[in-house]
VEXDREN-2710 file (C-alpha; in Angstrom, 1 decimal):
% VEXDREN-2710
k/r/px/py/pz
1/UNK/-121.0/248.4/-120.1
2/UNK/-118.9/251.5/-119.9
3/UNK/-117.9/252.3/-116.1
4/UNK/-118.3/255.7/-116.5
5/UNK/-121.7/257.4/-116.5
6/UNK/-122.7/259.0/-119.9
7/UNK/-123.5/262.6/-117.7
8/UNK/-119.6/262.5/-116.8
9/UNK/-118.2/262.0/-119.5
10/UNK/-120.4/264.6/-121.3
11/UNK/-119.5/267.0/-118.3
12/UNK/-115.9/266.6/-118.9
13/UNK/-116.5/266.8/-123.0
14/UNK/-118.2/270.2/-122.4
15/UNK/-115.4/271.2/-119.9
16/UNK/-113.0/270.7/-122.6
17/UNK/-114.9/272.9/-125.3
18/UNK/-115.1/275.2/-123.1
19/UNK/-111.4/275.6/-122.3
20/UNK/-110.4/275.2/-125.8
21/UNK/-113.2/278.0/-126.8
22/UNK/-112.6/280.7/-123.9
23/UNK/-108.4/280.2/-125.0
24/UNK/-109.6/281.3/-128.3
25/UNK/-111.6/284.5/-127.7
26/UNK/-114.9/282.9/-128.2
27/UNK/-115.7/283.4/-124.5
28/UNK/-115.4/285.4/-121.7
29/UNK/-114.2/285.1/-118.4
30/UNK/-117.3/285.8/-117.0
31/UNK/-118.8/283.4/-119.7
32/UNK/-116.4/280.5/-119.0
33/UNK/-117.3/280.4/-115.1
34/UNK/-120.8/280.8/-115.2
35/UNK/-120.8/277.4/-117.5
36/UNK/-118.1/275.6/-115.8
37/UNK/-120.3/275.7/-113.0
38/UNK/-123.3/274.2/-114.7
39/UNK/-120.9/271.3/-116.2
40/UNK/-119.8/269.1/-112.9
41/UNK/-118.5/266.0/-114.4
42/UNK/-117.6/264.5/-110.2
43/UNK/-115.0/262.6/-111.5
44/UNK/-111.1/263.2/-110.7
45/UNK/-108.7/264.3/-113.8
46/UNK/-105.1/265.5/-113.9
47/UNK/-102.5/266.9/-115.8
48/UNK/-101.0/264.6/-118.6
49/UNK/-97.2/265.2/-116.8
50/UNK/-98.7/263.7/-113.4
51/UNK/-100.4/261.2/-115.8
52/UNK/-98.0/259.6/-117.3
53/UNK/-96.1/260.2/-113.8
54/UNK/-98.4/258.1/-111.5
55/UNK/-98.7/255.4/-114.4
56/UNK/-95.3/254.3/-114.5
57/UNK/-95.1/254.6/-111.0
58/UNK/-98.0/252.4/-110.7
59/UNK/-96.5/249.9/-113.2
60/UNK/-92.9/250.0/-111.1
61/UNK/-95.5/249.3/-107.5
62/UNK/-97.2/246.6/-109.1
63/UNK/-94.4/245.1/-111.2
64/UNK/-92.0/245.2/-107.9
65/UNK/-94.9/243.7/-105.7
66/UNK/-95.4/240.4/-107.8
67/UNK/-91.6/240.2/-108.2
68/UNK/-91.5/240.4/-104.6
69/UNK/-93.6/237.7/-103.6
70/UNK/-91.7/235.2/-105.8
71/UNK/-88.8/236.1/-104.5
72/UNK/-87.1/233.0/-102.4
73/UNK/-90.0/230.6/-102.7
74/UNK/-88.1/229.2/-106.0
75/UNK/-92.0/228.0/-107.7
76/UNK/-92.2/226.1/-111.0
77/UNK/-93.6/227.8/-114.3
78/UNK/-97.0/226.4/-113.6
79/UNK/-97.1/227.7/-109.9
80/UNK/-96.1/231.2/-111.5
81/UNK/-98.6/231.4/-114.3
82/UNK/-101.2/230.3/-111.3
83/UNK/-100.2/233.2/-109.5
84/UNK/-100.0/235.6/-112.4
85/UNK/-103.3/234.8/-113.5
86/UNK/-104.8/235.9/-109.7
87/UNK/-102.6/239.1/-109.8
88/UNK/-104.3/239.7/-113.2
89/UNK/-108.5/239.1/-111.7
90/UNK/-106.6/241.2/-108.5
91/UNK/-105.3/244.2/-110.9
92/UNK/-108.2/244.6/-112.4
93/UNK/-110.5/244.3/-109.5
94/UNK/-108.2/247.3/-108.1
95/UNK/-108.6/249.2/-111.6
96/UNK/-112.5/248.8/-111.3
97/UNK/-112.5/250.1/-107.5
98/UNK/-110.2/253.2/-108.2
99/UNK/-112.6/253.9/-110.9
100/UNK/-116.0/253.4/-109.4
101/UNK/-114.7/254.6/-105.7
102/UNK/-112.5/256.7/-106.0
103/UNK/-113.5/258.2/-109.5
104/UNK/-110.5/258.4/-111.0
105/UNK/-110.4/259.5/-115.0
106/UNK/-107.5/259.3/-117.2
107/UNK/-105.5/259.2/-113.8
108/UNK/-103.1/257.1/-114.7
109/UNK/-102.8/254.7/-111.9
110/UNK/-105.6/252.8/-112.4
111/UNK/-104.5/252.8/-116.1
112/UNK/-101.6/251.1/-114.9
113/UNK/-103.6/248.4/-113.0
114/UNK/-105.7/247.2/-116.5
115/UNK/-102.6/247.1/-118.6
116/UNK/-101.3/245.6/-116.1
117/UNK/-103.9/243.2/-115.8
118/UNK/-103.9/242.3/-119.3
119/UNK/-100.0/241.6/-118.5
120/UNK/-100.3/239.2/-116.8
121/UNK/-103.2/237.2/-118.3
122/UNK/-101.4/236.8/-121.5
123/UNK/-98.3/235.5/-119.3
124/UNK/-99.7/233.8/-116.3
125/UNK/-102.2/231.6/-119.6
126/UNK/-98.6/231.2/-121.6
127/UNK/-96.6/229.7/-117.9
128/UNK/-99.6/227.9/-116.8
129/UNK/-100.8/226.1/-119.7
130/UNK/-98.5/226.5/-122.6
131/UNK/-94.8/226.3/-121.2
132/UNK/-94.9/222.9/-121.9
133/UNK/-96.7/222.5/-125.2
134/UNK/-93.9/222.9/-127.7
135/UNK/-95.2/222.2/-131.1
136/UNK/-94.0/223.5/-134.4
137/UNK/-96.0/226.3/-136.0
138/UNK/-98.2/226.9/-137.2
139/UNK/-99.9/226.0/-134.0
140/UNK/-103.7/227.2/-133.0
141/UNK/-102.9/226.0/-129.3
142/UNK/-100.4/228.4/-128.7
143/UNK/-102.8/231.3/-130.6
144/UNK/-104.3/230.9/-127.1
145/UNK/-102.2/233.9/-126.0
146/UNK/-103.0/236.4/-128.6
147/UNK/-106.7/235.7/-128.1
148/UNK/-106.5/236.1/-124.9
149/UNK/-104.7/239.5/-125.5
150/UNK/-106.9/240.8/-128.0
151/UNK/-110.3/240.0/-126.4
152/UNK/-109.6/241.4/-123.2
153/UNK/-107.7/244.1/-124.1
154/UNK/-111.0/245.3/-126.7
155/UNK/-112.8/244.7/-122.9
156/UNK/-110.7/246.8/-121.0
157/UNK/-111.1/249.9/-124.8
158/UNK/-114.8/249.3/-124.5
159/UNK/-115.4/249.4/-120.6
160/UNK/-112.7/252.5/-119.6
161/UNK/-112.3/253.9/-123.0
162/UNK/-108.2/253.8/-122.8
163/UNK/-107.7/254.0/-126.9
164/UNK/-104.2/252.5/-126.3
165/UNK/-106.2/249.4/-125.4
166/UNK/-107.7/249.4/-129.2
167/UNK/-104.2/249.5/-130.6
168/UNK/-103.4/246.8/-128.2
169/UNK/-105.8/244.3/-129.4
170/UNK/-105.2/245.4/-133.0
171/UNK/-101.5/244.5/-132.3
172/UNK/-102.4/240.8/-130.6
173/UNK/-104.3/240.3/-134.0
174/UNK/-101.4/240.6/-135.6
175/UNK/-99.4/237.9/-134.0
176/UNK/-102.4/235.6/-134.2
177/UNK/-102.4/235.0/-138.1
178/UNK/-98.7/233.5/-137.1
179/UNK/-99.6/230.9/-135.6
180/UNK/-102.4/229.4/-137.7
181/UNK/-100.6/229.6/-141.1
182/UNK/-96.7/229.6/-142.2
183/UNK/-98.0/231.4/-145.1
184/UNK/-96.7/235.2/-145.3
185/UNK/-99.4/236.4/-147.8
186/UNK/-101.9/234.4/-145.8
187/UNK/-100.9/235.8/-142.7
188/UNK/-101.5/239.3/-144.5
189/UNK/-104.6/238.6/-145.7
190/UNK/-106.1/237.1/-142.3
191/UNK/-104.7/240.6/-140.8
192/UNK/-106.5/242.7/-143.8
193/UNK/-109.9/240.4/-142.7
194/UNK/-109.9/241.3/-139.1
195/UNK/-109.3/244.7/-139.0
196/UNK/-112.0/244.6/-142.1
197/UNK/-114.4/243.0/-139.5
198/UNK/-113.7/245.4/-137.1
199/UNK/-114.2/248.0/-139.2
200/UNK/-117.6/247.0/-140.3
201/UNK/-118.8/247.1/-136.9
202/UNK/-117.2/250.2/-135.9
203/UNK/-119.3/252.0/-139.0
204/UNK/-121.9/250.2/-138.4
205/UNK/-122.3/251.3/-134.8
206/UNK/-120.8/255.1/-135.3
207/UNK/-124.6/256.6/-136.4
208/UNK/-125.8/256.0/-133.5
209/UNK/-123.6/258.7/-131.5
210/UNK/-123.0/261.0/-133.8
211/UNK/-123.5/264.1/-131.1
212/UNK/-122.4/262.4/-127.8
213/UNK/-119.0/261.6/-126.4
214/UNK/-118.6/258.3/-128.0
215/UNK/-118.3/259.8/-131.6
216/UNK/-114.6/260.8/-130.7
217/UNK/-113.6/257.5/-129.4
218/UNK/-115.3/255.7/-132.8
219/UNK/-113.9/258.0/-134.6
220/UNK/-109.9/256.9/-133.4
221/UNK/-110.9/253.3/-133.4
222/UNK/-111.9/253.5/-137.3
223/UNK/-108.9/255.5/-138.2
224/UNK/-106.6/253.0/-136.6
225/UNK/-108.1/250.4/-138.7
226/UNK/-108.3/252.2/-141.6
227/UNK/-104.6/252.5/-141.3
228/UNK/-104.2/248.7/-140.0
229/UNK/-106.1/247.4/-143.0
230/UNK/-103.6/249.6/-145.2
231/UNK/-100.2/248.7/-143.5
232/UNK/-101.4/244.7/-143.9
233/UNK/-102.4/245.5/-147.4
234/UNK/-99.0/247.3/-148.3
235/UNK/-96.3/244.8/-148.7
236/UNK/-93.6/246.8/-148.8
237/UNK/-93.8/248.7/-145.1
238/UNK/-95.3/245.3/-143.4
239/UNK/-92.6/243.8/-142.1
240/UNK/-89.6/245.6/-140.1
241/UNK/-86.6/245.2/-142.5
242/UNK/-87.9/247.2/-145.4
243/UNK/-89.3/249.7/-143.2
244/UNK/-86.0/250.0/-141.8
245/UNK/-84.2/249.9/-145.0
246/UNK/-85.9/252.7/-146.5
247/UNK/-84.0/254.8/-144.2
248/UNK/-80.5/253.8/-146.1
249/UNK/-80.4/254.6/-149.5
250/UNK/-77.9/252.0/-150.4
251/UNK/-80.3/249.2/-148.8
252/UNK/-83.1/250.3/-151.0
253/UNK/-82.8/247.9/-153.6
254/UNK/-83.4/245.2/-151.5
255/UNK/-87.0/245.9/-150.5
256/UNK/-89.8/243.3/-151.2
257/UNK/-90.3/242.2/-154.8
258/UNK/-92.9/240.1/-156.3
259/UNK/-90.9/236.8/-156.2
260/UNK/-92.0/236.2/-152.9
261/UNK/-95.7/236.3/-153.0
262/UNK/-97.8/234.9/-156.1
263/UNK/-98.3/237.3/-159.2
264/UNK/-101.8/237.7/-158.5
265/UNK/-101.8/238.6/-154.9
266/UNK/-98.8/240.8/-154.6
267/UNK/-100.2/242.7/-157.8
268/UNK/-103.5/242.8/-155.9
269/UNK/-102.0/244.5/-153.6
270/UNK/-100.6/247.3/-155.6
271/UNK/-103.9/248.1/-157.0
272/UNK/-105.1/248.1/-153.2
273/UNK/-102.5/250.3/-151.8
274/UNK/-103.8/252.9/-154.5
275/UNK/-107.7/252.2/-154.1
276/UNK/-107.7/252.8/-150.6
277/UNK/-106.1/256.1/-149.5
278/UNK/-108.7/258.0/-151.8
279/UNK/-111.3/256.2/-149.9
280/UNK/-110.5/257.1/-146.6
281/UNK/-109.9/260.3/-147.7
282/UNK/-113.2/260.8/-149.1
283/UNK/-115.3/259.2/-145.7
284/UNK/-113.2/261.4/-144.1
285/UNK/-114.2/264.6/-145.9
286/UNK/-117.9/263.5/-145.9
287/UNK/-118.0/263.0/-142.4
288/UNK/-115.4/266.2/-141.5
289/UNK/-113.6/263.5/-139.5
290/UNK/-109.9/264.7/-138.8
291/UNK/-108.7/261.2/-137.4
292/UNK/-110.0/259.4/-140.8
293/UNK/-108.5/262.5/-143.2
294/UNK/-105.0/262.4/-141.0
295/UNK/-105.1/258.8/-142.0
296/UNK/-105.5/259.5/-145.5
297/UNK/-103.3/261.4/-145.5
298/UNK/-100.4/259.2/-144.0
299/UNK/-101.5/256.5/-146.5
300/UNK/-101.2/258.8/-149.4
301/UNK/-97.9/259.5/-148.3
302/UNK/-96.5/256.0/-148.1
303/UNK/-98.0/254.9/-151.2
304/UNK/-96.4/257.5/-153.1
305/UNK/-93.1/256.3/-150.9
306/UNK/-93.8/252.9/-151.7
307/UNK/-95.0/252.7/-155.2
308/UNK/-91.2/252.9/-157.0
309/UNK/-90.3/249.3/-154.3
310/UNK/-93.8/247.6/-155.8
311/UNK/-92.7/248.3/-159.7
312/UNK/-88.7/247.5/-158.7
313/UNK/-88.1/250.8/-160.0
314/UNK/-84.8/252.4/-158.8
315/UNK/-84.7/254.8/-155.8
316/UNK/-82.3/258.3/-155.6
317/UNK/-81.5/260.1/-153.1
318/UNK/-83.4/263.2/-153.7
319/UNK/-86.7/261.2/-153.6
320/UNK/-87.2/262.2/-150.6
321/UNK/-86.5/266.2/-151.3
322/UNK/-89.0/265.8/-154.7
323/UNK/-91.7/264.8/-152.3
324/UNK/-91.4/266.7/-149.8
325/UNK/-91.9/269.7/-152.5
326/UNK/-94.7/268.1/-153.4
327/UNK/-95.9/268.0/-150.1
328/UNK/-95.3/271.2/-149.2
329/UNK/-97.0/273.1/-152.6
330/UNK/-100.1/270.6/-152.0
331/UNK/-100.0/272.1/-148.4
332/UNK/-100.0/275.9/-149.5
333/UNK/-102.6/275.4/-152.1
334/UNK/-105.0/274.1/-150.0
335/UNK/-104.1/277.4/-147.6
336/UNK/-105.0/279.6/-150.3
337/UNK/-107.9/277.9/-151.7
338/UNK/-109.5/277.2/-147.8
339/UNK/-108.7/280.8/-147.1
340/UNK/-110.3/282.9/-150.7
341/UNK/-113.9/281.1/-149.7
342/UNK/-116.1/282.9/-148.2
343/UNK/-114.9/284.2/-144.3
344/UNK/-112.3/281.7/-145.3
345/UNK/-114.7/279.0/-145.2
346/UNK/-115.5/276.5/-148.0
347/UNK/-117.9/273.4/-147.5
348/UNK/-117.5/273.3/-144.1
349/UNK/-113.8/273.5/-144.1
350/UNK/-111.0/276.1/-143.1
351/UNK/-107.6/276.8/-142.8
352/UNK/-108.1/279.0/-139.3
353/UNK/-107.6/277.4/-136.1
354/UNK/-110.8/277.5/-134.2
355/UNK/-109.9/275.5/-131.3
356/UNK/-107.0/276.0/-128.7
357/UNK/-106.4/271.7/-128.7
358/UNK/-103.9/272.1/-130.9
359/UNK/-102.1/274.8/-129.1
360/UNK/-102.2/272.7/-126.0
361/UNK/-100.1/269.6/-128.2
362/UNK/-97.9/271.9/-129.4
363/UNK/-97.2/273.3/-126.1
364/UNK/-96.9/269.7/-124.5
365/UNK/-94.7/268.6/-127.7
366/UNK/-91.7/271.4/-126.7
367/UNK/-92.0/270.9/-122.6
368/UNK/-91.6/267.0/-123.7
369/UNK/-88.6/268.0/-126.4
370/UNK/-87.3/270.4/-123.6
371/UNK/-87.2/267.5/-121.3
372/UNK/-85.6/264.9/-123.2
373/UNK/-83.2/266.8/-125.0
374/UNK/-82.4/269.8/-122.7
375/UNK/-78.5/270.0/-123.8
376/UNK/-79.8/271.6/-126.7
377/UNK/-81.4/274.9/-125.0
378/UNK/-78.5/274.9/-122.2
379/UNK/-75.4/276.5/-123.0
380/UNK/-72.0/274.4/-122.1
381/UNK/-69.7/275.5/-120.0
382/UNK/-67.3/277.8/-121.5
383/UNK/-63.1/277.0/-120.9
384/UNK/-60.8/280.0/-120.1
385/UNK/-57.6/280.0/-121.5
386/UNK/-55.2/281.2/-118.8
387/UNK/-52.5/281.6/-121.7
388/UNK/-54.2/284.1/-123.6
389/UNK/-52.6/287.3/-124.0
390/UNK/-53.6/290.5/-125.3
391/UNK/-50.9/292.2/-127.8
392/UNK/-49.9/293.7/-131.1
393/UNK/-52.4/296.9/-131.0
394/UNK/-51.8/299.9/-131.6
395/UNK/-54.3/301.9/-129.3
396/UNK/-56.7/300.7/-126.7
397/UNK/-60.5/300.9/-125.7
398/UNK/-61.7/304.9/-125.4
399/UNK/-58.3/306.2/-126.9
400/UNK/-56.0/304.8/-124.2
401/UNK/-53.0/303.4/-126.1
402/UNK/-51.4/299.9/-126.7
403/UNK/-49.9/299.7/-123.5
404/UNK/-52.8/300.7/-121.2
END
């Protein structure tokens, strides 16, 4: 089912251990070639600049092509979502022959070509046989479109591996519960059952690539259901407005309060939003899984950030310092107590960074920050004041006096 062959991918996994181990000290030079040699993964990689480069490119060739060929001919909506659903079978056709000719990997263009493909299935499906089914929701017909998205967009996570894919179809899911029940708590809790499915299979299917190149790609797909279950669960940062509000402290009384759900579930909830951040934690820990314990993490966080909306306690403005105190002390404790193990190592854990990936963010983090907000590293131009005089000294520079 996956396009790429399990030798490549394990070629280019090893490539990357290598890089990140040789940046660290734990390898030569000398070391470095000699195994880069013996891992060949034949497939062609970039940079993530000329990544992200040639995918919007792509998107803006593809995008201007289809708008091109509409252009004049004046066709109705069902023409149009004909036509869109034959650029969609001819995107991805062009994705799978840019991956299995020209053996392009995380290349970006054919990228480009599946989400684009995905694109226009969801639209061309919607123009060509939905623009004229108007119905008031909740409406199952019209969940014909977030199906759609989420079905073949879990195709196009499990055949090229693209985890933006995952999130994709995690995101479809969402707008599905909307149109089979007006229900908000409903909606929620058909939400909290899908991601709970797909988490189910996910660790049910982990075990059995434990040591390969797959583990990593499980491993993101459980996280981001892990945190999908929470957010669904958590009825305070669901929906925008609150999660907007909490940035104003004079909007914060007007957060979510249990008036608008039943007593039982929007309780259930509270206990929920507290059960589960220990519990990924813990899986995470137990597996030494850095996605699932960054999760945690962030859940932990907004619980604590969301716990005073639940009980309609009042917020303050230093909240926000108090926790990050918190934070911060919880951060340096667990420093200290990784660091006075033994070799700084306790259960499998420590606080040293033994791999150069997270040098390589950081570095890509600042050229990005550098790029988008280079006013702040470039000096502005200075003025010159041509009215400026010098006076009202006594002596000048090296002795000279006032007048020199």
């Amino acid at each position: 089912m996956r396009i790429y062959s399990a030798s490549a991918e394990e070629a280019l996994r090893a490539r990357k251990r290598l890089r990140d181990w040789t940046g660290e000290g734990f390898l030569s030079k000398e070391q470095y070639d000699r195994l880069r040699q013996e891992t060949v993964p034949q497939l062609r990689t970039t940079n993530i600049f000329l990544r992200v480069v040639l995918f919007f490119f792509t998107l803006i060739g593809v995008g201007a092509g289809v708008a091109l060929f509409f252009v004049g001919s004046g066709p109705s909506e069902q023409a149009i979502g004909d036509f869109l659903l034959i650029f969609a079978v001819v995107c991805y056709g062009a994705a799978e022959f840019a991956v299995s000719q020209a053996r392009l990997y995380r290349y970006g263009i054919e990228e480009a070509l599946a989400v684009c493909s995905v694109a226009f299935l969801c639209l061309g499906t919607q123009l060509a046989f939905l623009s004229h089914h108007y119905a008031p929701k909740p409406d199952i017909a019209q969940s014909l479109v977030p199906v759609l998205g989420a079905v073949f967009s879990l195709w196009i996570w499990r055949r090229f591996g693209f985890a933006y894919a995952f999130l994709a179809a995690m995101i479809c899911a969402i707008f599905l519960a909307g149109f089979w029940t007006d229900s908000i708590a409903v909606q929620h809790g058909i939400v909290a059952v899908f991601y709970g499915f797909g988490l189910t299979a996910v660790i049910a299917v982990r075990p059995r690539h434990l040591s390969d190149y797959l583990d990593e790609t499980y491993s993101l797909a459980e996280a981001l259901l892990w945190l999908g279950i929470y957010v669904a669960l958590n009825l305070q940062i669901s929906s925008w407005k609150p999660l907007s509000e909490w940035l104003n402290a004079s909007a914060w009384r007007s957060a979510r309060t249990a008036f608008e759900f039943s007593m039982p579930f929007y309780w259930a909830t509270w206990v929920l939003i507290w059960c589960l951040p220990p519990i990924m934690l813990t899986r995470g820990i137990r597996r030494k899984d850095r996605f699932v314990i960054a999760v945690g993490a962030i859940a932990s966080v907004l619980t604590l950030l969301s716990n005073k909306p639940y009980l309609g306690w009042p917020r303050h403005t230093w909240d926000p310092m108090i926790l990050g105190v918190v934070l911060t002390g919880v951060a340096l404790f667990l420093r200290r107590w990784l660091a006075g193990g033994p070799r700084g190592i306790r259960y499998g854990f420590t606080a040293r960074r033994l791999s150069g990936k997270d040098k390589q963010w950081m570095n890509v983090g600042s050229a990005v920050l550098g790029l988008v907000t280079p006013e702040s590293v470039v000096p502005g131009p200075q003025t010159r004041r041509t009215d400026f005089r010098f006076g009202g000294g006594q002596t000048g520079g090296g002795g000279a006096g006032g007048e020199f």
